[in-house]
C-alpha positions in Angstrom: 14.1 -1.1 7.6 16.6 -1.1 5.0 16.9 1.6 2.7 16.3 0.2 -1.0 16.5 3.2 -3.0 14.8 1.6 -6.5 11.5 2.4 -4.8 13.0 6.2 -4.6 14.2 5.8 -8.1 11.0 4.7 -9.8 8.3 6.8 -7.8 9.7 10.0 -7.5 9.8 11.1 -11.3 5.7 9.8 -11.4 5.2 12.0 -8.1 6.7 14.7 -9.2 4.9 14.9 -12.8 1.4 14.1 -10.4 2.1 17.5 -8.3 3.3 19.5 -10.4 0.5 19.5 -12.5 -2.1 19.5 -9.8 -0.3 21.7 -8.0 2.7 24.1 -9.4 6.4 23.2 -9.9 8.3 24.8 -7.2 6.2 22.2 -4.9 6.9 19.2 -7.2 10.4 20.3 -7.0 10.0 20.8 -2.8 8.2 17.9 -2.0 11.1 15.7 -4.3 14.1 17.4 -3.1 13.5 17.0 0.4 11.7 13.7 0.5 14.2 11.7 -0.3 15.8 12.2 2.8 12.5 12.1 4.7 12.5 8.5 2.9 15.5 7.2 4.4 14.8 8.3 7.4 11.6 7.0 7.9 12.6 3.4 7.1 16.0 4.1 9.7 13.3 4.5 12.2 10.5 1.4 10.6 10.8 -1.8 12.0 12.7 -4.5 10.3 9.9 -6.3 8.3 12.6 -9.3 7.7 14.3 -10.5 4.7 12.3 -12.6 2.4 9.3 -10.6 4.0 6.6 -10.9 0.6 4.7 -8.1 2.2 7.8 -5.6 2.6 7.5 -4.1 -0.7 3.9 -2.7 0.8 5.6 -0.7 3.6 8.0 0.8 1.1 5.7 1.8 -1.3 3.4 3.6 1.7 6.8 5.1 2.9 7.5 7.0 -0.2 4.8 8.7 -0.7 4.9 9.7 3.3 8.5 11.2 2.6 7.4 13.0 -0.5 4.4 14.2 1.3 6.7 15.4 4.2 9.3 16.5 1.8 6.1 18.8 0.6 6.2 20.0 4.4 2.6 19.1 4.5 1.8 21.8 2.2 -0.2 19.1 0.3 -3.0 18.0 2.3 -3.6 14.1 2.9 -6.8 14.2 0.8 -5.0 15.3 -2.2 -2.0 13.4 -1.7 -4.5 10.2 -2.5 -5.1 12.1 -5.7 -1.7 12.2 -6.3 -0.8 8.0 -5.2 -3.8 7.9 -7.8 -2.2 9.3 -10.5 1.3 7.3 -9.9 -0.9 3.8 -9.8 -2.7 5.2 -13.0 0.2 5.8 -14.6 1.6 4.0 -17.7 4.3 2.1 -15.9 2.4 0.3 -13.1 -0.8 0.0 -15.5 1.1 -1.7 -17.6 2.6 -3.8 -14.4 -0.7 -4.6 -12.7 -2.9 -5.3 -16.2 -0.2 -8.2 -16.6 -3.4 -10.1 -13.9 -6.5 -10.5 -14.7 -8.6 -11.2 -11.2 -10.8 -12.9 -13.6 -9.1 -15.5 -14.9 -7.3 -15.7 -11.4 -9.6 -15.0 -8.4 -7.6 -16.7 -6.0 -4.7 -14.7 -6.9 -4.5 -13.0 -3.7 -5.8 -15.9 -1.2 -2.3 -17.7 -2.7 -0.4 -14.8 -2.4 -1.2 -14.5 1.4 -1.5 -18.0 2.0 2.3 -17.6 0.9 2.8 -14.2 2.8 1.1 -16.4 6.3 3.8 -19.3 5.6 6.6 -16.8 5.8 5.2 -15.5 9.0 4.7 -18.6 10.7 8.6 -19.2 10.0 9.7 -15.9 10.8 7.6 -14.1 12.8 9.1 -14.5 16.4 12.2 -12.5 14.8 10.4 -10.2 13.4 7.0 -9.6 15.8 6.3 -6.4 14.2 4.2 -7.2 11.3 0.9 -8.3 9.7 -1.0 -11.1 11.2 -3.4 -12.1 8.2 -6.4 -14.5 8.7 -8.6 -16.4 6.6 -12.7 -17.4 6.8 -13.2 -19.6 3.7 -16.9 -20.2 4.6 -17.6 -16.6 4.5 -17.0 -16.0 0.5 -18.0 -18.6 -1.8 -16.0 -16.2 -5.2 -12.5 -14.3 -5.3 -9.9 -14.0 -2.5 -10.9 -13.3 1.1 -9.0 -12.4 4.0 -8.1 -10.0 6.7 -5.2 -8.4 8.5 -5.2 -8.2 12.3 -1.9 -6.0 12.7 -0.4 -3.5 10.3 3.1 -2.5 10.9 2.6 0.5 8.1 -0.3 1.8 10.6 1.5 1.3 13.9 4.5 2.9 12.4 3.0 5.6 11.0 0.5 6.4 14.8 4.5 6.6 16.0 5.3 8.7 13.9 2.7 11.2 14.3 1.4 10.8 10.5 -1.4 8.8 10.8 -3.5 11.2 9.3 -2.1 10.1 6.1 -3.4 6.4 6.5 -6.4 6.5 5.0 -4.9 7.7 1.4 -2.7 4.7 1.3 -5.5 3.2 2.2 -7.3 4.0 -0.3 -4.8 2.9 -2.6 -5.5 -0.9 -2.4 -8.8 -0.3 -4.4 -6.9 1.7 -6.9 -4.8 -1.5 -7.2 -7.0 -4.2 -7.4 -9.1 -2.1 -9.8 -5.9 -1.9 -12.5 -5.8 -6.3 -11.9 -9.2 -5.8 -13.3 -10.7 -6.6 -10.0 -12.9 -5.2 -7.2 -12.5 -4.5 -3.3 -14.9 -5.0 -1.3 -14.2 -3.7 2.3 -16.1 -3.0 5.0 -13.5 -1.9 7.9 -9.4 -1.0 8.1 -7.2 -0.7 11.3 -6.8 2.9 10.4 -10.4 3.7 10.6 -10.0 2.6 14.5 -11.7 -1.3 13.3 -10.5 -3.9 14.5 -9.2 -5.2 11.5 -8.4 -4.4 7.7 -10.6 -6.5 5.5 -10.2 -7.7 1.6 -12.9 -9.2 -0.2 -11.4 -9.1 -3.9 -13.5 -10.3 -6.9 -13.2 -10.0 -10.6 -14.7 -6.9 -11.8 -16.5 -9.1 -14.1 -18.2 -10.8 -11.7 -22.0 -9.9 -11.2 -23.6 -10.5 -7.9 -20.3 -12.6 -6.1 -21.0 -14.6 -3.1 
């Protein structure tokens, strides 16, 4: 993959502040010095997710916290690096970024947005093989978006790389998410869990009883 260093630029201050208070500074300071080069290197080893690729921005988020946790030298264990992705999510910046949707007001938010993400593919995907394969059941769900992923190239790379122990935080992050859009994931199986696919069932968090 490409290195875009914006992603570097924005996270890095928001992981820092998250470990050092949970942990002490000399590791905030660790884990941030040396993970920007564990960054770079693990998108010069990723595969290329293509240009125009709506989904990329996903494996570059998932890829900075995996080269700050390295940068750490694992000293931060993968549990409590979910804490930390928390904190970043929760903080003012992308609270302020993911309140701008309200799942409520737009429950087929996300059903468009991978409708848009499957288009791409279908255009793309034999140059660039390596990457989600999303499907859709619109008789399962009568309320929100519903759909499920197939493939994850974040998961694959990251079995290759011998850091899937750290898939289920980022994982775990997608709830976190949809949670700040003032929605709700419902989930009953993900690729990293060894399923055979990653499932979203997103409603508004308003919505009582959804079908």
């Amino acid at each position: 993959m490409k290195y875009v260093g914006i992603y570097w630029t924005v996270f890095a201050p928001l992981m820092k502040k998250s470990i050092r208070k949970r942990f002490n500074k000399e590791l905030a300071d660790k884990a941030i010095r040396h993970g920007k080069s564990e960054y770079k290197g693990l998108l010069s080893r990723a595969d290329d997710l293509g240009p125009g690729n709506p989904m990329a921005m996903n494996a570059y988020f998932a890829y900075v916290f995996a080269g700050a946790w390295l940068g750490s030298g694992k000293e931060i264990t993968p549990d409590e690096m979910a804490l930390v992705m928390t904190d970043v999510l929760e903080s003012r910046l992308l609270r302020t970024v993911f309140g701008m949707t309200d799942l409520n007001k737009m429950p087929k938010k996300w059903e468009r947005d991978m409708r848009k993400y499957e288009a791409w593919y279908k255009a793309h995907g034999k140059d660039y093989p390596v990457n989600w394969v999303v499907n859709f059941d619109e008789a399962l769900h009568q309320e929100g978006s519903y759909y499920c992923f197939t493939r994850c190239p974040i998961c694959e790379f990251c079995q290759r790389e011998g850091i899937s122990e750290l898939m289920p935080a980022l994982c775990s992050t997608d709830e976190v998410m949809f949670r700040l859009q003032h929605g709700k994931l419902y989930r009953e199986n993900t690729i990293a869990n060894g399923d055979g696919v990653c499932d979203y069932w997103v409603v508004g968090d308003k919505m009582k009883n959804p079908k």
